[in-house]
Backbone bond lengths (Angstrom), bond angles and torsions (degrees), N, CA, C in turn:
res aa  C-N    CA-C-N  psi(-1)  N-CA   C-N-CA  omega(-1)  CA-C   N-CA-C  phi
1 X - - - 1.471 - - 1.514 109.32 -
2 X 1.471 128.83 129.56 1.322 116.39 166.92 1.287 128.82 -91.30
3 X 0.992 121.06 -173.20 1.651 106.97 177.48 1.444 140.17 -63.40
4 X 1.233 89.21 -22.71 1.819 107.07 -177.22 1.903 80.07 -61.39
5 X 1.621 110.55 -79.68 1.445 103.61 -163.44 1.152 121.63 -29.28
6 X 1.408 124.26 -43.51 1.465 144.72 -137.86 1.378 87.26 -83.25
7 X 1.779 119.92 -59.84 1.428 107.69 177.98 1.353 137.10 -65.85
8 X 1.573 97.54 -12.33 2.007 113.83 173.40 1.781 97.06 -60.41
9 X 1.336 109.74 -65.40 1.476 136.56 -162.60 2.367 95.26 -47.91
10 X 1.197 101.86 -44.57 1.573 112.32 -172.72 1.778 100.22 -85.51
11 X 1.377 124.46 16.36 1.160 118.08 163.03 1.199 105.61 -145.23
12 X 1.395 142.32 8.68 1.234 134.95 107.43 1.769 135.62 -17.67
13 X 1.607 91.94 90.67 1.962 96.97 179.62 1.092 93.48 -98.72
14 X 0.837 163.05 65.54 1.478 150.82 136.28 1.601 127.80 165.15
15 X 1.211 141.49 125.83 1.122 127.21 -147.76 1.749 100.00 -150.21
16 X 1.718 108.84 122.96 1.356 93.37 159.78 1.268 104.80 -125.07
17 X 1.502 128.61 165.62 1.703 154.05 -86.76 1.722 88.86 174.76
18 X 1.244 112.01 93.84 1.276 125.68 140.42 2.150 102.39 62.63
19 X 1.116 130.70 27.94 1.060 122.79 -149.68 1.589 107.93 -74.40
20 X 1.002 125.49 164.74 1.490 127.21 168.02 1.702 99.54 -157.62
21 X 1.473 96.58 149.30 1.941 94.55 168.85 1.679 84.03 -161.64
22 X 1.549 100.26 158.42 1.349 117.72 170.06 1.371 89.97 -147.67
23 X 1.342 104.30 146.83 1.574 135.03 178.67 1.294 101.80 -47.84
24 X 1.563 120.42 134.01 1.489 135.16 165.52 2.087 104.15 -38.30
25 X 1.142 130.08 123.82 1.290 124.90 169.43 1.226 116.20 85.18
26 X 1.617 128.63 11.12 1.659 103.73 177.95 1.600 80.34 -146.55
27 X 1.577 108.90 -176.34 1.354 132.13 -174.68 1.881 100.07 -99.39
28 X 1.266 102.38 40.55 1.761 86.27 -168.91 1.720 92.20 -129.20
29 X 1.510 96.54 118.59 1.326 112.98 165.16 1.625 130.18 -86.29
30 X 1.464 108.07 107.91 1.422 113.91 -167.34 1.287 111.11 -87.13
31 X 1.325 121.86 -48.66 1.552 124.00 167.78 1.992 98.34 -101.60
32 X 1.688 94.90 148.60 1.459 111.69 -178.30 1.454 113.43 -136.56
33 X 1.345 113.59 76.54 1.520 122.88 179.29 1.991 103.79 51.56
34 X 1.177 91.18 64.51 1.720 101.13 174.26 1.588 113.79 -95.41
35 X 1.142 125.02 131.29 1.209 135.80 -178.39 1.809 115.22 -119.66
36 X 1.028 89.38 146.23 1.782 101.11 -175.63 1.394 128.72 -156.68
37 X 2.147 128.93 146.44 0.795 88.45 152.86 1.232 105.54 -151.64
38 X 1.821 126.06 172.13 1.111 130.21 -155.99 1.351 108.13 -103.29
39 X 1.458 123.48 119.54 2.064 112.59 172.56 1.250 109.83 -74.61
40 X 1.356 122.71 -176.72 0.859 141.22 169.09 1.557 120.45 -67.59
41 X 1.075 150.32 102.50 1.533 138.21 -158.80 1.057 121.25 95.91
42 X 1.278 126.33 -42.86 1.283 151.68 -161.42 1.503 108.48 -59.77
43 X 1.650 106.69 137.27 1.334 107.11 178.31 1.266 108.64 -138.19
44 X 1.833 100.04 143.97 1.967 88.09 -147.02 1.910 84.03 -128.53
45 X 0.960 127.08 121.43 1.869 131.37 161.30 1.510 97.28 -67.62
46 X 1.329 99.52 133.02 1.939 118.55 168.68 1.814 104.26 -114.19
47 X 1.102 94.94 120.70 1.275 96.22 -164.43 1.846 94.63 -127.77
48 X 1.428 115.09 154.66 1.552 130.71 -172.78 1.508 117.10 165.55
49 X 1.368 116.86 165.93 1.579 106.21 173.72 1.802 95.22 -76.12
50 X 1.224 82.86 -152.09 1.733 103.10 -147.47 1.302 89.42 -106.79
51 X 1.137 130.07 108.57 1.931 138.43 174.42 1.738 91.80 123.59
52 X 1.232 125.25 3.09 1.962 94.76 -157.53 1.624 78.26 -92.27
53 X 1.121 138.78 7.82 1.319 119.60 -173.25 1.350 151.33 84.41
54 X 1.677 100.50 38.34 1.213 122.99 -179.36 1.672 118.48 -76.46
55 X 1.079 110.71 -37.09 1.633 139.89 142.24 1.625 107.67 -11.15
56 X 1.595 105.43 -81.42 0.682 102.82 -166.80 1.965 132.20 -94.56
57 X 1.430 82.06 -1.56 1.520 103.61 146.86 1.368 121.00 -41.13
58 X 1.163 104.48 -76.94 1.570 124.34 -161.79 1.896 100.87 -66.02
59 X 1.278 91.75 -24.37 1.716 87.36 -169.86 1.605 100.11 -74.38
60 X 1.472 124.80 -29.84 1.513 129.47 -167.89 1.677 103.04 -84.12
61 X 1.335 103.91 -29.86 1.638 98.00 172.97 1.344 141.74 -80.64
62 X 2.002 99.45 -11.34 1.060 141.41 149.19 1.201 126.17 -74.81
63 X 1.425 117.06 11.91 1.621 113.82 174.10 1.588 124.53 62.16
64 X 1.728 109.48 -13.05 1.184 106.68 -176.91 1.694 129.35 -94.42
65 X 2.072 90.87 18.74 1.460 88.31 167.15 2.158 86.21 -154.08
66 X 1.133 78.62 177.78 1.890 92.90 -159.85 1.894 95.48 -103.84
67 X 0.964 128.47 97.08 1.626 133.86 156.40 1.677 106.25 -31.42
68 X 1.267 122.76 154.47 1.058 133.66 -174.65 1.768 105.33 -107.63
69 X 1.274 104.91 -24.89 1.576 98.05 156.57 2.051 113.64 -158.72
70 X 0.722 104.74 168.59 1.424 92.32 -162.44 1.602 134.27 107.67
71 X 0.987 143.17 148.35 1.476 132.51 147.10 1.379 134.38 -116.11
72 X 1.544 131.82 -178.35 1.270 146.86 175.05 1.700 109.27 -125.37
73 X 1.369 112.55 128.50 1.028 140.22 155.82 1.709 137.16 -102.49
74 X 1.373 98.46 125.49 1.445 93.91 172.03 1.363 116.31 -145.76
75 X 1.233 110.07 137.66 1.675 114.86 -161.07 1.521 108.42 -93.10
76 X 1.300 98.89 144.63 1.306 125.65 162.40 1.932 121.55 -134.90
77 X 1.576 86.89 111.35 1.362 99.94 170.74 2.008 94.12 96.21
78 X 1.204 91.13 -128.47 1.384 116.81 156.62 1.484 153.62 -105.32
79 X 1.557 80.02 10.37 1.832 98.56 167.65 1.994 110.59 -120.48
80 X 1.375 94.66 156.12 1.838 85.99 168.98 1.687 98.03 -121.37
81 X 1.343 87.73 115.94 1.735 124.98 161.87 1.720 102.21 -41.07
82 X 1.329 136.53 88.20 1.478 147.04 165.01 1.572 99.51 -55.79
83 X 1.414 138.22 122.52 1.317 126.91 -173.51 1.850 111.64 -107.38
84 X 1.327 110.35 -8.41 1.190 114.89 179.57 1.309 148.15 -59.54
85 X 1.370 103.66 -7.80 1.304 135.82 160.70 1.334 152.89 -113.96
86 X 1.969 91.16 8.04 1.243 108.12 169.44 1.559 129.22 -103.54
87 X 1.343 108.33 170.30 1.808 105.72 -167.52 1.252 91.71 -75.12
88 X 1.389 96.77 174.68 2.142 106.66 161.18 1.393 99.67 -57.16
89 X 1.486 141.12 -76.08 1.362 97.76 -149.37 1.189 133.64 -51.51
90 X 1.291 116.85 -32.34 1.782 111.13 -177.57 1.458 115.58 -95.99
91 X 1.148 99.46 3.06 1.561 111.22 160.30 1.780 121.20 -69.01
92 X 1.735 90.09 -37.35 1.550 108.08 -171.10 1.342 114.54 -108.28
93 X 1.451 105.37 9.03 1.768 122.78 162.49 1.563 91.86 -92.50
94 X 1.192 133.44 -93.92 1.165 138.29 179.54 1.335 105.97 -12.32
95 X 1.439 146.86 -91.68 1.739 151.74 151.78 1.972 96.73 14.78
96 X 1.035 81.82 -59.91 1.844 94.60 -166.27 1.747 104.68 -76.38
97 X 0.584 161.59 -69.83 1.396 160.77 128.19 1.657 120.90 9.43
98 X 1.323 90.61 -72.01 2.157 93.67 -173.74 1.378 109.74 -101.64
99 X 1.622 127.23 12.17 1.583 119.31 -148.25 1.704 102.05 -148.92
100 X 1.457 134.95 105.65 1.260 122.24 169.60 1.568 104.06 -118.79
101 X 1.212 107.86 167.64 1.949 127.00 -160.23 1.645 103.84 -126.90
102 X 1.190 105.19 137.69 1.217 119.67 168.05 1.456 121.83 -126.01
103 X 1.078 148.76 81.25 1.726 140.73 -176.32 1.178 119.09 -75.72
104 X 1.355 111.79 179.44 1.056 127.60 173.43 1.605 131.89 -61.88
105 X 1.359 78.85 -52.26 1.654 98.81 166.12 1.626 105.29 -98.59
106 X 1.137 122.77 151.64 1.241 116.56 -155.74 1.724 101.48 -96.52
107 X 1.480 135.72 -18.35 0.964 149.39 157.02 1.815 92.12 62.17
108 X 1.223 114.76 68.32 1.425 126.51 156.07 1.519 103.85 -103.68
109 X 1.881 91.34 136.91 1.559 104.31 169.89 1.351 122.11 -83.23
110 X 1.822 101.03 111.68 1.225 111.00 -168.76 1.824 130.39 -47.48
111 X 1.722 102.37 -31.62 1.485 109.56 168.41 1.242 106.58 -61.70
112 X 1.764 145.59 -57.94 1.270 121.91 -172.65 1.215 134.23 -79.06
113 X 1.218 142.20 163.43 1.249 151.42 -149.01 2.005 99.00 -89.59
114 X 1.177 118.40 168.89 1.492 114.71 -166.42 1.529 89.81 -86.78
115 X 1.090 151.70 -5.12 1.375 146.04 162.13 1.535 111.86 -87.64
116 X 1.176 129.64 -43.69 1.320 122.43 149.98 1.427 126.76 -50.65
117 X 1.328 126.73 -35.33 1.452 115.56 -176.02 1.142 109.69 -64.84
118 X 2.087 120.86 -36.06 1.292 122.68 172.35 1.206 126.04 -68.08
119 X 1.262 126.54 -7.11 1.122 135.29 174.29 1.751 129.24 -90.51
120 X 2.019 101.48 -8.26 1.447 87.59 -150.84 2.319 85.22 -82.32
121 X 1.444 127.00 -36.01 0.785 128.66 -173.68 2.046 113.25 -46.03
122 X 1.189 118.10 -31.49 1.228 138.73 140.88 1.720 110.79 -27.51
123 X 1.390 99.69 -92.09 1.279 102.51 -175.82 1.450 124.67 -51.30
124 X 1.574 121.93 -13.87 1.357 113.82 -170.61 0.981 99.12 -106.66
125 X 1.585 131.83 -12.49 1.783 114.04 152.08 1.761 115.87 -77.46
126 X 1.278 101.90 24.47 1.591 79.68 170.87 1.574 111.75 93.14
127 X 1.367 118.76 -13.33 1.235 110.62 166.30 1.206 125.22 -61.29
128 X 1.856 121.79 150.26 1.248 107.58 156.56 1.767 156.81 -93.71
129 X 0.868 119.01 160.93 1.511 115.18 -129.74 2.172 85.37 -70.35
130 X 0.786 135.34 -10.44 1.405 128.31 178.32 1.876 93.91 -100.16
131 X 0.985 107.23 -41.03 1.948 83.72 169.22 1.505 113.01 -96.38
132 X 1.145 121.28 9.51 1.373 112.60 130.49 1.123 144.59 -54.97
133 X 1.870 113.73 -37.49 1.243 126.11 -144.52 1.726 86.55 -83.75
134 X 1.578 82.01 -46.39 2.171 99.10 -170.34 1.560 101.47 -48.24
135 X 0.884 122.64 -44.36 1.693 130.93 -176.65 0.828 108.24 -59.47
136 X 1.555 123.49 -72.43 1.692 124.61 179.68 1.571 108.44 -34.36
137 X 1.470 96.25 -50.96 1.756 90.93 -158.99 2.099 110.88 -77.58
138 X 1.346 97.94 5.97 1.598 91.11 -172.80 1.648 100.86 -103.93
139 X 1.686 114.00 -24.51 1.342 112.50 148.43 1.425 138.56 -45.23
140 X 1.320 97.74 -43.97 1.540 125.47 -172.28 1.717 97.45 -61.40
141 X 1.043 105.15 -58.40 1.075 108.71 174.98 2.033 137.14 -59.68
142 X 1.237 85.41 -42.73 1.639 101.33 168.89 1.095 114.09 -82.98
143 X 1.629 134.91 -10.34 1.626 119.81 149.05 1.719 103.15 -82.38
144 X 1.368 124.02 -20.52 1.474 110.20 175.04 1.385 111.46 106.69
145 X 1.164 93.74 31.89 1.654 114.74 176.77 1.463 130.63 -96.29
146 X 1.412 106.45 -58.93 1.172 140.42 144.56 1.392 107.33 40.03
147 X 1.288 123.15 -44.22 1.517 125.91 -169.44 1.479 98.93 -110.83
148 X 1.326 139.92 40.30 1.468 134.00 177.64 1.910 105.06 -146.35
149 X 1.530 98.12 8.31 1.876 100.71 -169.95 1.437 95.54 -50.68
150 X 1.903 121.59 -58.18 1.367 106.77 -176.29 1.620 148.16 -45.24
151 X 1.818 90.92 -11.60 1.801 117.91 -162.40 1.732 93.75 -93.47
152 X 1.594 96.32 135.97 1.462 101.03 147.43 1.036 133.19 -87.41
153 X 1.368 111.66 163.26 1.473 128.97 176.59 1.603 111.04 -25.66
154 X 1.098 105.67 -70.85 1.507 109.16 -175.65 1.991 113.19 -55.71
155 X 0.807 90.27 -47.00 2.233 91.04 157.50 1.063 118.28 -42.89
156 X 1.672 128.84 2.51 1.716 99.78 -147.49 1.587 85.27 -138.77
157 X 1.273 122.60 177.15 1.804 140.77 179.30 1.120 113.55 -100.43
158 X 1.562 119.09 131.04 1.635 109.53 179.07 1.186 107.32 -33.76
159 X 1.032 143.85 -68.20 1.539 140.91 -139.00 1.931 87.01 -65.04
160 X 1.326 109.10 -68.95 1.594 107.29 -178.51 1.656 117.67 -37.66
161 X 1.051 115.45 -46.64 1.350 118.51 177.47 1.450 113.94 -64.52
162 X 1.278 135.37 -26.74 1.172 161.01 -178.53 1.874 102.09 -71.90
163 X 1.205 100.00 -48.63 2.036 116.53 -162.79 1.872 80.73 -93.21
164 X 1.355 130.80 -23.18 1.737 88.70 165.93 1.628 113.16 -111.69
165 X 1.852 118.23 7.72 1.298 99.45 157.25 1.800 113.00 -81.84
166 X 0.982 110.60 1.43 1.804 115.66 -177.57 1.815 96.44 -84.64
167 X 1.549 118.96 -35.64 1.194 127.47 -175.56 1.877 117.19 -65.43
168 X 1.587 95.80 -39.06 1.872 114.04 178.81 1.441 79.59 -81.56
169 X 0.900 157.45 -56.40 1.421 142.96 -142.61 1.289 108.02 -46.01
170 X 1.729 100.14 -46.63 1.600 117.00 -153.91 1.280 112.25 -101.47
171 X 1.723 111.35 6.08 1.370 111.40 -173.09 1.056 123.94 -68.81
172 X 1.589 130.46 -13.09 1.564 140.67 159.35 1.425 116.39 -84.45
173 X 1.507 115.97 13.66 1.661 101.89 -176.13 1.454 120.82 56.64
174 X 1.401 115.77 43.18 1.794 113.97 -173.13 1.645 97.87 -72.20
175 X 1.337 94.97 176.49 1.433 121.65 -177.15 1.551 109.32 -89.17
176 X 1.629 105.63 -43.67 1.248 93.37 -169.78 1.384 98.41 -145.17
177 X 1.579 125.84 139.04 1.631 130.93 -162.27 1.506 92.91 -117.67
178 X 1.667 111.16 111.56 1.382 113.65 165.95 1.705 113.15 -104.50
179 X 0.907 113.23 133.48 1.827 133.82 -161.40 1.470 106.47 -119.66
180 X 1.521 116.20 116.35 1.260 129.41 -162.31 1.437 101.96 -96.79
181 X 1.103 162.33 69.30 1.419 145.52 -140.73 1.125 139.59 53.64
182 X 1.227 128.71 19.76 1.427 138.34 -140.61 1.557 109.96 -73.42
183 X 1.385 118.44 -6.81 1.957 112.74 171.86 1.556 84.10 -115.37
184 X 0.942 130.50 -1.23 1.540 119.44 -179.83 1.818 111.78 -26.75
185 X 1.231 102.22 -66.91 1.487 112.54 -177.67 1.372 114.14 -85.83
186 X 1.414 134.96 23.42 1.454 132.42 -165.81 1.544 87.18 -130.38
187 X 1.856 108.67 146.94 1.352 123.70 165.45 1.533 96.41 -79.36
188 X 1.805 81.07 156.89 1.814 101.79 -156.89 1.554 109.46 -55.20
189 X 1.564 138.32 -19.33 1.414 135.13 171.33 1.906 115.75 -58.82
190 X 1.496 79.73 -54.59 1.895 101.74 175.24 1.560 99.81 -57.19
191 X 1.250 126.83 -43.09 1.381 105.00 176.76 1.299 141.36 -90.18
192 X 1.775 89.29 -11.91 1.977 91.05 161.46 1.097 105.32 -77.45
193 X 1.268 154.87 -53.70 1.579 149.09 170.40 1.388 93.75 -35.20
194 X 1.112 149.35 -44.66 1.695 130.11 -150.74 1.751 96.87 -95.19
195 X 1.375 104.89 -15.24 1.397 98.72 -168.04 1.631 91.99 -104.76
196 X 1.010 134.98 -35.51 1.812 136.65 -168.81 2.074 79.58 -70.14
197 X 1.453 131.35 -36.00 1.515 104.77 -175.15 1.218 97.78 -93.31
198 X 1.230 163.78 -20.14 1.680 133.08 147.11 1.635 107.22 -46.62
199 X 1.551 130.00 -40.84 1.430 112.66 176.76 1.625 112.34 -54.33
200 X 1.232 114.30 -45.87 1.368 118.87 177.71 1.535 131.52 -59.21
201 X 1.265 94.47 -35.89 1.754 119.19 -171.73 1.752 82.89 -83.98
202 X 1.061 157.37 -92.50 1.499 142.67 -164.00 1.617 106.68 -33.60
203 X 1.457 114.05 -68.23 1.681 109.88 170.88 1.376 107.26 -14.16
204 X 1.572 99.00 -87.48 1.812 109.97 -168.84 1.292 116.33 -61.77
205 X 1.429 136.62 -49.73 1.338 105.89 173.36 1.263 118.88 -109.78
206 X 1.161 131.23 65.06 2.024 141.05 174.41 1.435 118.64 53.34
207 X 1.711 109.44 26.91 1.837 107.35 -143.04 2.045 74.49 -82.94
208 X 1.585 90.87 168.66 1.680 111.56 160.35 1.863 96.33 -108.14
209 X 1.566 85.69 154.28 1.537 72.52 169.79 1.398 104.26 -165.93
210 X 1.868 102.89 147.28 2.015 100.92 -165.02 1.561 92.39 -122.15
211 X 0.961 118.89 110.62 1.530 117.33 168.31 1.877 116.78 -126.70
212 X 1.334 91.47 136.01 1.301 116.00 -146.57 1.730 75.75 -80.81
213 X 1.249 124.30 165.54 1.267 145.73 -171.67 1.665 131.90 -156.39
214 X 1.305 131.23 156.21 1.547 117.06 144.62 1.439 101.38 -114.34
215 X 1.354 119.17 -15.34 1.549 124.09 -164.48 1.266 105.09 -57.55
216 X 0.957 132.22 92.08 1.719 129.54 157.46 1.429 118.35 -43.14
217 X 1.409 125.86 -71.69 1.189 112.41 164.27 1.713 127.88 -43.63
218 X 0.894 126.65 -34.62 1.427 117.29 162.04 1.314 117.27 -74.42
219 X 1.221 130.63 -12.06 1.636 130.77 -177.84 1.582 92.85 -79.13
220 X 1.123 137.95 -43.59 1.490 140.64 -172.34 1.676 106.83 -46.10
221 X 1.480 111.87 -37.15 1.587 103.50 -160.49 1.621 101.64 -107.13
222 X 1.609 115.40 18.44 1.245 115.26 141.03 1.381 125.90 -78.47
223 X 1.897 101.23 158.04 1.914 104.82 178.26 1.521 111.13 -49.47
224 X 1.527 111.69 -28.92 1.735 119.32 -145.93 1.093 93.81 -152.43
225 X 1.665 118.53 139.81 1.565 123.76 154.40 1.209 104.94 -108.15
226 X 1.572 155.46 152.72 0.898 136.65 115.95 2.124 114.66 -109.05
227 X 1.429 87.18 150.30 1.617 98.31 169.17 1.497 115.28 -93.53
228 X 1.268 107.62 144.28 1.429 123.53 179.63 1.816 107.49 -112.04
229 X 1.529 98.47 113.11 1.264 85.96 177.48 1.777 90.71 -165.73
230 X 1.595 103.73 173.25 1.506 89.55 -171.86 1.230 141.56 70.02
231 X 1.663 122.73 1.90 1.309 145.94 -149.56 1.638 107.52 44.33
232 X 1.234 123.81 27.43 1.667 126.13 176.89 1.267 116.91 -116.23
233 X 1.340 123.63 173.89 1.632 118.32 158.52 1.751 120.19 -121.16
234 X 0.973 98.40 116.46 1.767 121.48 -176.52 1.763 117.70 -75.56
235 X 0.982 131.01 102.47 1.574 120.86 167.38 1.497 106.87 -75.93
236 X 1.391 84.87 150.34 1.477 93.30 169.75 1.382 159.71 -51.44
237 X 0.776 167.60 -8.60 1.779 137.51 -7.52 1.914 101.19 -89.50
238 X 1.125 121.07 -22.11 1.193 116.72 143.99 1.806 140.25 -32.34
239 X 1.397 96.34 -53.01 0.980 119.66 175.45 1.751 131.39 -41.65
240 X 1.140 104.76 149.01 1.854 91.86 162.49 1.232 139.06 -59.89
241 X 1.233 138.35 -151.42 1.313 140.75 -168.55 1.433 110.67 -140.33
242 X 1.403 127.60 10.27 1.400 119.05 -161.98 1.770 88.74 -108.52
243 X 1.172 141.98 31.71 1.524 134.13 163.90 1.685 99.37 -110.37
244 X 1.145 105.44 115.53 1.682 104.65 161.16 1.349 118.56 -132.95
């Protein structure tokens, strides 16, 4: 390997390996030996109609579903962690550590308060509940929230509800923030603000980030588009060269 590779390969965060999955119970192949990979910083729009399986993309690169052939990698340090052969727990240590989620629906628990919801991902690694609290609230603040920790969910505006599941996302310091639709349900102002703070939030803290989309105009002011269609992945002709 020479160096050029060597330094491609050391900014490589995340990598999947030949993937394929078809839905539990039918003959229908959604992914077809798809390969990918993620830089460091890098922020990539996934773009497709609605069923080709962007969904379930993001869920296999997220560890939170098992490929039927293929794997996912994600590095730490100077090695990349192959995940295909491990059980849930260290499957679901790993998730928690290098990997945060953003949906569509923002899936905040309506009983806790917007400083608690950021906090509970905290608490279930073992953090403690006063450097939790400090965390939550310096998130809270750096999506621009900051003044609503006491308010619940149900108090708050899509877009707000949106700026503190982007806040739990980040409450473990992941590596890389994958976003399932995330203006899906927001009018078009609410969603350039939600999308200009993932541009911002990668800037400031080194995040990568894959968020699935229909927005065309917002897919433009990503590094990378690729389309999902065909059970494959397509770059853009814009696009880079690192998907094969």
């Amino acid at each position: 390997m020479n160096s050029g590779q060597s330094t491609h390969c050391e900014k490589v965060i995340l990598e999947a390996s030949g993937l394929s999955y078809r839905y539990p119970g039918t003959n229908r192949d959604v992914l077809s030996g798809v390969s990918f990979q993620l830089l460091r910083q890098e922020r990539v729009a996934l773009m497709g109609v609605s069923g080709v399986g962007k969904s379930t993309f993001l869920q296999l690169l997220g560890l939170l579903d098992v490929p039927v052939a293929g794997d996912v990698g994600l590095r730490d340090g100077n090695q990349m962690i192959w995940t295909g052969r491990l059980k849930d727990g260290p499957r679901t240590a790993l998730r928690g550590e290098f990997i945060g989620f953003v949906y569509q629906f923002h899936h905040l628990l309506g009983e806790f308060t917007v400083l608690e919801n950021v906090m509970l991902p905290q608490l279930i690694a073992g953090r403690s509940a006063a450097g939790s609290k400090g965390k939550a609230r310096e998130l809270l603040h750096l999506v621009g929230i900051g003044d609503q920790e006491k308010s619940f969910p149900s108090q708050l505006s899509g877009g707000q509800k949106q700026r503190v599941a982007i806040a739990r996302a980040l409450s473990n310091d992941p590596d890389v923030l994958l976003a399932d639709e995330p203006t899906g349900n927001l009018d078009e102002v609410t969603a350039q603000e939600i999308f200009d703070l993932f541009l911002m939030l990668g800037q400031q803290r080194g995040l990568s980030v894959v968020m699935a989309t229909h927005n065309a105009v917002l897919s433009t002011q990503f590094d990378r588009v690729l389309h999902l269609h065909g059970g494959g992945l397509h770059s853009h002709p814009l696009g880079a060269s690192s998907v094969h």
